[in-house]
TORKOLMI-928779 format. One record per residue: residue number from 1; residue in one letter; z, x, y of N, C-alpha, C, O, CB in turn. Coordinates in steps of 0.1 Angstrom, whole numbers, plus 5000, padded with zeros to 4 digits. Atoms other than C-alpha are relative to their C-alpha. Glycine has a CB too. Layout:
[NUM, 'A', [Z, X, Y], [Z, X, Y], [Z, X, Y], [Z, X, Y], [Z, X, Y]]
...
***
This chain:
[1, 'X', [4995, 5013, 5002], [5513, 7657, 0456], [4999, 4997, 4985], [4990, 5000, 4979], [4993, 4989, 5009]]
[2, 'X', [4998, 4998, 5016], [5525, 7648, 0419], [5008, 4990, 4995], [5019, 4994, 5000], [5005, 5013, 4995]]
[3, 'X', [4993, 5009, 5003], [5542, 7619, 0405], [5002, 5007, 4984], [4993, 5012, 4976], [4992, 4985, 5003]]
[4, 'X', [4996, 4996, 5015], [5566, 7627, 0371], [5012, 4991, 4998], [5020, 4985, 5005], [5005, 5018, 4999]]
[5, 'X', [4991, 5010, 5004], [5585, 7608, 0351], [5020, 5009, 5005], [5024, 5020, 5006], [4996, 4996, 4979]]
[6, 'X', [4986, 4995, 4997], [5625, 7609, 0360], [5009, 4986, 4995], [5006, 4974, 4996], [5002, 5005, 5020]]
[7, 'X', [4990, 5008, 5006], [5654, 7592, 0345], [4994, 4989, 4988], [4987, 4993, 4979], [5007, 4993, 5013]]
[8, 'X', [5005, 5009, 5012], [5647, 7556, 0323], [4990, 4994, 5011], [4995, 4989, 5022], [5012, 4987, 4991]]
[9, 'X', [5009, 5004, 4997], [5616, 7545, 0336], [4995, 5001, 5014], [4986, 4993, 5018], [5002, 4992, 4997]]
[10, 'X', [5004, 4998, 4984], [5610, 7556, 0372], [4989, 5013, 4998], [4984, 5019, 4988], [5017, 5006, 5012]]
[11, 'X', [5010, 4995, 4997], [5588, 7573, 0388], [5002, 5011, 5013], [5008, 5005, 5023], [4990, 4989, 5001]]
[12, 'X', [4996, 4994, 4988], [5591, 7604, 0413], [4990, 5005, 5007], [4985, 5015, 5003], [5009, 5009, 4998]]
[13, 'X', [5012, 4994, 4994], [5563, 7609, 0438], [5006, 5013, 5009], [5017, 5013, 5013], [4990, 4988, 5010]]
[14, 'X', [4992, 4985, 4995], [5568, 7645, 0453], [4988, 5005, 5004], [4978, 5006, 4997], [5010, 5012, 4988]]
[15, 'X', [5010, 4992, 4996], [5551, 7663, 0480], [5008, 5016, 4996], [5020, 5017, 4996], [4995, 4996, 5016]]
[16, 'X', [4991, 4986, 5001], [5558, 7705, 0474], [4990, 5007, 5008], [4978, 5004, 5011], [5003, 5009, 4983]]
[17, 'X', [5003, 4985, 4991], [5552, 7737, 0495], [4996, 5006, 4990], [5000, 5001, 4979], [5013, 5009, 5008]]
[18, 'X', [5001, 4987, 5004], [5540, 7767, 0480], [5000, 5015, 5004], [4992, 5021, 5010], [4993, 4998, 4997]]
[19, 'X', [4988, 4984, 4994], [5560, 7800, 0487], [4996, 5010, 4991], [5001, 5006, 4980], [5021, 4998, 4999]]
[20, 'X', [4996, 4987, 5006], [5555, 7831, 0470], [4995, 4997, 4985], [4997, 5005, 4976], [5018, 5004, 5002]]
[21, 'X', [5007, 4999, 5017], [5533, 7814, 0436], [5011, 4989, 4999], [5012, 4982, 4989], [5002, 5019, 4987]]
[22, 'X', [4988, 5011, 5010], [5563, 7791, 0434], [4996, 4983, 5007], [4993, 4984, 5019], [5022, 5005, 5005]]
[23, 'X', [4999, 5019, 4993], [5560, 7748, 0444], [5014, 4997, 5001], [5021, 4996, 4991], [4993, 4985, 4990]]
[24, 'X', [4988, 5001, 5001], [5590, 7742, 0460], [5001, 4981, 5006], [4993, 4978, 5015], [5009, 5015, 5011]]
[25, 'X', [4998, 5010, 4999], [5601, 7702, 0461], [5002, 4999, 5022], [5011, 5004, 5028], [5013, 4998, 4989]]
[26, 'X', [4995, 5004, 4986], [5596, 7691, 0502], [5004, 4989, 5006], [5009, 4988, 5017], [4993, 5003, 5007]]
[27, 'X', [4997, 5017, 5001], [5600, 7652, 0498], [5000, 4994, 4989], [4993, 5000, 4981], [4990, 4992, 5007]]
[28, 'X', [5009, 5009, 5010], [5597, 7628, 0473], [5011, 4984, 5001], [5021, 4981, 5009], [5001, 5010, 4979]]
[29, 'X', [4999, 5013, 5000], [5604, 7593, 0467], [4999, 4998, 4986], [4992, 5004, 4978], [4991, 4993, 5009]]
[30, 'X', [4997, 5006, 5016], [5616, 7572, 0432], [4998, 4992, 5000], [5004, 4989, 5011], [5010, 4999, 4993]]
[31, 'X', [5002, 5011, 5007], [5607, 7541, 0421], [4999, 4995, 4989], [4994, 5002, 4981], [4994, 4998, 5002]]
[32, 'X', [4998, 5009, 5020], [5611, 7519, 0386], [4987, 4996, 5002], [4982, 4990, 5011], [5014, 4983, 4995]]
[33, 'X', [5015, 5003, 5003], [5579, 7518, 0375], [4994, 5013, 4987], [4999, 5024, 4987], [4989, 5001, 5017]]
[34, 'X', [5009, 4987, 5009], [5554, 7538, 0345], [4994, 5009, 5013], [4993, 5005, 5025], [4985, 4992, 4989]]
[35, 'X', [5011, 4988, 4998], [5534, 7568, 0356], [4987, 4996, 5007], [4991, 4985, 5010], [4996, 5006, 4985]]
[36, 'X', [5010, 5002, 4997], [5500, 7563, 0370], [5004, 5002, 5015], [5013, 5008, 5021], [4996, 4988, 4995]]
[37, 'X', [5003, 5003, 4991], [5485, 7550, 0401], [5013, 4993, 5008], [5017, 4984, 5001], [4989, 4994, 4998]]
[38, 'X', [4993, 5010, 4991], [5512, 7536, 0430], [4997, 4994, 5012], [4989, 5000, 5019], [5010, 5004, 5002]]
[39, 'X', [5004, 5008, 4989], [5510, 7512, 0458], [4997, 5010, 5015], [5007, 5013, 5021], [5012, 4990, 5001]]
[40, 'X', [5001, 4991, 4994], [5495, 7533, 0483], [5008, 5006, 5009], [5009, 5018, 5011], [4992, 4998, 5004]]
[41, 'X', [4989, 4996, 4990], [5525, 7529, 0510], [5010, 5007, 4997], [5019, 5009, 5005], [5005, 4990, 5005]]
[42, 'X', [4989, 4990, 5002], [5545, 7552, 0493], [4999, 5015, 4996], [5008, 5023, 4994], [5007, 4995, 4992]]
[43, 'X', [5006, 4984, 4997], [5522, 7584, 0491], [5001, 5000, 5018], [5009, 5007, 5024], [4980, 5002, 4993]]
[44, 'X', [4997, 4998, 4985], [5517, 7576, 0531], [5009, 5003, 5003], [5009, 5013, 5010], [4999, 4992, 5007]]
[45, 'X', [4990, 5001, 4993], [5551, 7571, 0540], [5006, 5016, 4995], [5013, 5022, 5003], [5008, 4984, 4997]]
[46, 'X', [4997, 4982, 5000], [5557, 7611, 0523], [4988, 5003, 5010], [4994, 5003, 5021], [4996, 5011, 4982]]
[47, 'X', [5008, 4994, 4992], [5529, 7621, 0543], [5003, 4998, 5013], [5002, 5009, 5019], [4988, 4997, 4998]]
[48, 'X', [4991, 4999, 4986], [5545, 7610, 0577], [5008, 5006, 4997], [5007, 5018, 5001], [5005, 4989, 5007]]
[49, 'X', [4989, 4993, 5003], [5578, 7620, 0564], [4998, 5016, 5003], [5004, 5020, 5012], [5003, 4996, 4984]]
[50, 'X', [5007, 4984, 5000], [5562, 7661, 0560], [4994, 4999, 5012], [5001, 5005, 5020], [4988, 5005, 4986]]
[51, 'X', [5002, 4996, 4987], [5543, 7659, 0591], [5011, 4997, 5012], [5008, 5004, 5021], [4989, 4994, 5004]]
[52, 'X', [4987, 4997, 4994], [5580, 7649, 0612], [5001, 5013, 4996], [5001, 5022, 5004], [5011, 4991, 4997]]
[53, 'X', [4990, 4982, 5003], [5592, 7682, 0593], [4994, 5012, 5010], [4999, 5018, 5019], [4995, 5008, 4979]]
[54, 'X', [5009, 4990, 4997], [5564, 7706, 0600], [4999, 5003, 5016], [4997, 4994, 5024], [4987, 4996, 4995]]
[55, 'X', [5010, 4994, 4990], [5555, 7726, 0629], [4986, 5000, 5004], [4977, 5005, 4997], [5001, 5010, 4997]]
[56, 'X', [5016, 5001, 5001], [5522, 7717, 0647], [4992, 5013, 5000], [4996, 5024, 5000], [4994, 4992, 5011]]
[57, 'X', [5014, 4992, 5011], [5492, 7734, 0635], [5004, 5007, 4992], [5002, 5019, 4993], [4988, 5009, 5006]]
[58, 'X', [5004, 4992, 5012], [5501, 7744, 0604], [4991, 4991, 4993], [4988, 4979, 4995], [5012, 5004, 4991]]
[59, 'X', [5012, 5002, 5004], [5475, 7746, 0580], [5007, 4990, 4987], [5018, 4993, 4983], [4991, 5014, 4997]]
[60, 'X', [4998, 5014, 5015], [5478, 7714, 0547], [4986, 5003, 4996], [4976, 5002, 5002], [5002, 4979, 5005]]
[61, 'X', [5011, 5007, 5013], [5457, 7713, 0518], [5008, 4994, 4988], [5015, 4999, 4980], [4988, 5012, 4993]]
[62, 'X', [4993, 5011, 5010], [5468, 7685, 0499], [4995, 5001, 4987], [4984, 4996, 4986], [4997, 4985, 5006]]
[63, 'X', [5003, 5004, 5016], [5464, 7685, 0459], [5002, 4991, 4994], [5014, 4991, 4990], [5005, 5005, 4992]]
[64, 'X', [4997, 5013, 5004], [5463, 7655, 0446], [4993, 4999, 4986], [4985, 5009, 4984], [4996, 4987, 5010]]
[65, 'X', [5007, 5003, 5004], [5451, 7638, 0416], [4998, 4983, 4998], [5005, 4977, 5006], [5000, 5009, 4992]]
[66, 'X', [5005, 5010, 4998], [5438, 7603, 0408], [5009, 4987, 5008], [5007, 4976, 5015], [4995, 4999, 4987]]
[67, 'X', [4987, 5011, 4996], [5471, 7588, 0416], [4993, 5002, 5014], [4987, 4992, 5017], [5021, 5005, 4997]]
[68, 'X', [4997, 4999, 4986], [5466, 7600, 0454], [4984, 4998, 5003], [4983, 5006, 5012], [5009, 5014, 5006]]
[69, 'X', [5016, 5002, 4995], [5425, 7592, 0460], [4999, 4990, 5012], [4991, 4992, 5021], [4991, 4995, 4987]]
[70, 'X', [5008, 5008, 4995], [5428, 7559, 0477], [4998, 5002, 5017], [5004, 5010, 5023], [5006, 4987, 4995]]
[71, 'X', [5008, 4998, 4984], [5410, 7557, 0514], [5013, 4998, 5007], [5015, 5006, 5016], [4985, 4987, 5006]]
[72, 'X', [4989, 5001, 4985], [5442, 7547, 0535], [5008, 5009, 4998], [5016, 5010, 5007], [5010, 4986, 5002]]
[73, 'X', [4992, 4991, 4997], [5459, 7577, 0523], [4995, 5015, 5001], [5001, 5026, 5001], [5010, 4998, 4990]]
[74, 'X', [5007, 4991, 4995], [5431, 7598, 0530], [4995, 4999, 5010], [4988, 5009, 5014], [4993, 5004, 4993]]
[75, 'X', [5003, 4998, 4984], [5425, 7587, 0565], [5017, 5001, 5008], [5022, 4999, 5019], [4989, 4983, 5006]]
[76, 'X', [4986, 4996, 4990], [5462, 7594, 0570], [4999, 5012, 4999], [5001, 5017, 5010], [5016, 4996, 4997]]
[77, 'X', [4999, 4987, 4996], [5459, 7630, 0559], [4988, 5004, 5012], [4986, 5013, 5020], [5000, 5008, 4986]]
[78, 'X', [5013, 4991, 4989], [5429, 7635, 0579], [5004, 4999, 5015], [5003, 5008, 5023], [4983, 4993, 5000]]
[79, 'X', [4990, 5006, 4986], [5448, 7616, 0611], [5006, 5010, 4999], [5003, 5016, 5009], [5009, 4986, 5000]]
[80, 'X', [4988, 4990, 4998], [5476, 7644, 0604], [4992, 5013, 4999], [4997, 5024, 5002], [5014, 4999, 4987]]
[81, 'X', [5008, 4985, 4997], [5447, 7672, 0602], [5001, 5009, 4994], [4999, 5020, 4997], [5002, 5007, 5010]]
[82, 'X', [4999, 4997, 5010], [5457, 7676, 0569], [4984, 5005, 4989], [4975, 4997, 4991], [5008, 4990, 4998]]
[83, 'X', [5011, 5000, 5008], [5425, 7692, 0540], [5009, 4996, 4988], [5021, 4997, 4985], [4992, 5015, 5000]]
[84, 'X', [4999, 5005, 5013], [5425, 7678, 0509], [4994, 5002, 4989], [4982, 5003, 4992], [5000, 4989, 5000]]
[85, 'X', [5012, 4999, 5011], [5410, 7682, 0474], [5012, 4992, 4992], [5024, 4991, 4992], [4992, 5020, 4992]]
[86, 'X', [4990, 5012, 5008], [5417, 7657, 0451], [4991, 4999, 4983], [4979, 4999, 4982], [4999, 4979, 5012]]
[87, 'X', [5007, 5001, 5011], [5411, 7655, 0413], [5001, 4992, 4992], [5012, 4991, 4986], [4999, 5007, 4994]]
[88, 'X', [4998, 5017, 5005], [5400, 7621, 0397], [4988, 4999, 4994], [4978, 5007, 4992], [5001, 4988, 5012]]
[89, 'X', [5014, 4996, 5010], [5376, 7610, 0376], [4988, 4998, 4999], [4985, 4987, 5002], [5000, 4997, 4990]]
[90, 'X', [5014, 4997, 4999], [5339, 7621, 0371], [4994, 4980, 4999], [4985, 4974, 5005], [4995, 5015, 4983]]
[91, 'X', [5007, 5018, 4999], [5332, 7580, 0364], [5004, 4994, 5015], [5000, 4982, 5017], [5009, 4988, 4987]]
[92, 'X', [5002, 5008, 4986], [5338, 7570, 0398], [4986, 5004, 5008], [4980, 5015, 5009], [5015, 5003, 5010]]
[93, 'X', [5014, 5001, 4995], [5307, 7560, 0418], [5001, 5005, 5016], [5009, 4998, 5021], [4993, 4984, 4997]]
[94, 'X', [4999, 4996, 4988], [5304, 7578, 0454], [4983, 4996, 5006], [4973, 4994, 4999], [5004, 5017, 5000]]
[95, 'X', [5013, 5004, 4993], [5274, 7569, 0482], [4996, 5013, 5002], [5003, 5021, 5008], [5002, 4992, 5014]]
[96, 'X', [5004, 4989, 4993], [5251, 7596, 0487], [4985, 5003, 5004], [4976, 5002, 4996], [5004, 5011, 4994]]
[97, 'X', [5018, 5006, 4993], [5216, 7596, 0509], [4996, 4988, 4995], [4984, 4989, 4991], [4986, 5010, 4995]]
[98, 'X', [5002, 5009, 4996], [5217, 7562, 0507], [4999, 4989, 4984], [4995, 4978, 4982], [4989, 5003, 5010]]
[99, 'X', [4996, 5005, 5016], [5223, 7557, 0466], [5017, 4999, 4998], [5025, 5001, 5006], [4993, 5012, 4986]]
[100, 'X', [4989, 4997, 5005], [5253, 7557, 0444], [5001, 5011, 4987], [4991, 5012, 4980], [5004, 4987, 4997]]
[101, 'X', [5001, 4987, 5011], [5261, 7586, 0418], [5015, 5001, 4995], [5026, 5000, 5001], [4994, 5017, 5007]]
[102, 'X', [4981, 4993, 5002], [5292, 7595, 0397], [4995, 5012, 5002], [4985, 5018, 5000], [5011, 5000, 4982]]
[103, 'X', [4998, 4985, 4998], [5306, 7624, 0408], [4999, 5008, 4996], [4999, 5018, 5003], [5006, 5003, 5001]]
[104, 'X', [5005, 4986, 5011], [5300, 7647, 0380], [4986, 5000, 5000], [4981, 5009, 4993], [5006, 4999, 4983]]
[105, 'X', [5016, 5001, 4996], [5262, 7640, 0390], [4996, 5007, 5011], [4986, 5015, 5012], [4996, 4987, 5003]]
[106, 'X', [5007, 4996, 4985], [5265, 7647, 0427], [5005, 5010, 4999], [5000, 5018, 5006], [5004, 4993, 5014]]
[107, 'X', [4997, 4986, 4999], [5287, 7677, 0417], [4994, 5010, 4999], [4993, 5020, 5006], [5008, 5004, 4996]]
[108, 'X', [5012, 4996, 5009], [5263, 7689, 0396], [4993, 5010, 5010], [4991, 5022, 5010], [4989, 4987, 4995]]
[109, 'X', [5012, 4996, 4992], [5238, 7689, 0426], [5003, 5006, 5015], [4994, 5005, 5023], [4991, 4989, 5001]]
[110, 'X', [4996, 4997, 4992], [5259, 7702, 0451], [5007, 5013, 5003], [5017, 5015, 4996], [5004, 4991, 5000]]
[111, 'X', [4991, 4986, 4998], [5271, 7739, 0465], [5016, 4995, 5003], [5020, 4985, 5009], [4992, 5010, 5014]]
[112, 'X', [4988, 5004, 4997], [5306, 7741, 0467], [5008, 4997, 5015], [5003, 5002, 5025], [5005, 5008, 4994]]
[113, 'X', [4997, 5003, 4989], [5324, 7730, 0494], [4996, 4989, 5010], [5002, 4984, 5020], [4999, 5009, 5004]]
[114, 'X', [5007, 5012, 4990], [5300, 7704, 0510], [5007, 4986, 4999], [5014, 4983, 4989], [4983, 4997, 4996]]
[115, 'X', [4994, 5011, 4996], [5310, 7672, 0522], [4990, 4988, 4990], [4978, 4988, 4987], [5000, 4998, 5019]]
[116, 'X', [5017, 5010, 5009], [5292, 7641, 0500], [5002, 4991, 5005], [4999, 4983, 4996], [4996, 4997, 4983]]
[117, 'X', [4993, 5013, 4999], [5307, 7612, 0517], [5005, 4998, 5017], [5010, 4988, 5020], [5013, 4999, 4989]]
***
């Protein structure tokens, strides 16, 4: 999932496949607006969009980065049984055994793959 600039001032959020080493375009959506973070309902609404397409149980691991983090569009991929890794930044604060830590702290202290949250 990847938001790039297109035309005078829009914005194209785009989910892609990957085939053969290549990302091939499978949705996306435009809006007039800068670059960054967008209103969450329009990463979701690709994410229903791609699960209509798909065949059930195939396997999703979603790539995102800071743009796509927030919680209502990561309890939709998980609803669709979608995996996710998402890359955002080490200053955000996560809960863990009953503190708070930035993430480049808890990564630190953590084998790969574990759940921290």
């Amino acid at each position: 999932m990847d938001g790039s600039v297109v035309g005078r001032g829009c914005l194209a959020l785009m989910i892609h496949g990957v085939s053969q080493g290549r990302a091939l375009p499978l949705a996306w959506r435009v809006r007039q607006g800068p670059t960054g973070p967008c209103p969450e309902d329009l990463p979701i609404a690709l994410v229903h969009r791609i699960c209509a397409l798909m065949p059930p149980g195939t396997q999703v691991v979603c790539l995102g980065d800071g743009a796509c983090d927030g919680t209502a569009l990561q309890k939709t991929r998980t609803a669709a049984g979608w995996s996710s890794v998402c890359r955002t930044a080490v200053s955000t604060v996560v809960p863990w055994e009953g503190d708070t830590f930035r993430r480049d702290v808890v990564g630190a202290c953590l084998t790969p793959g574990r759940l921290i949250a």
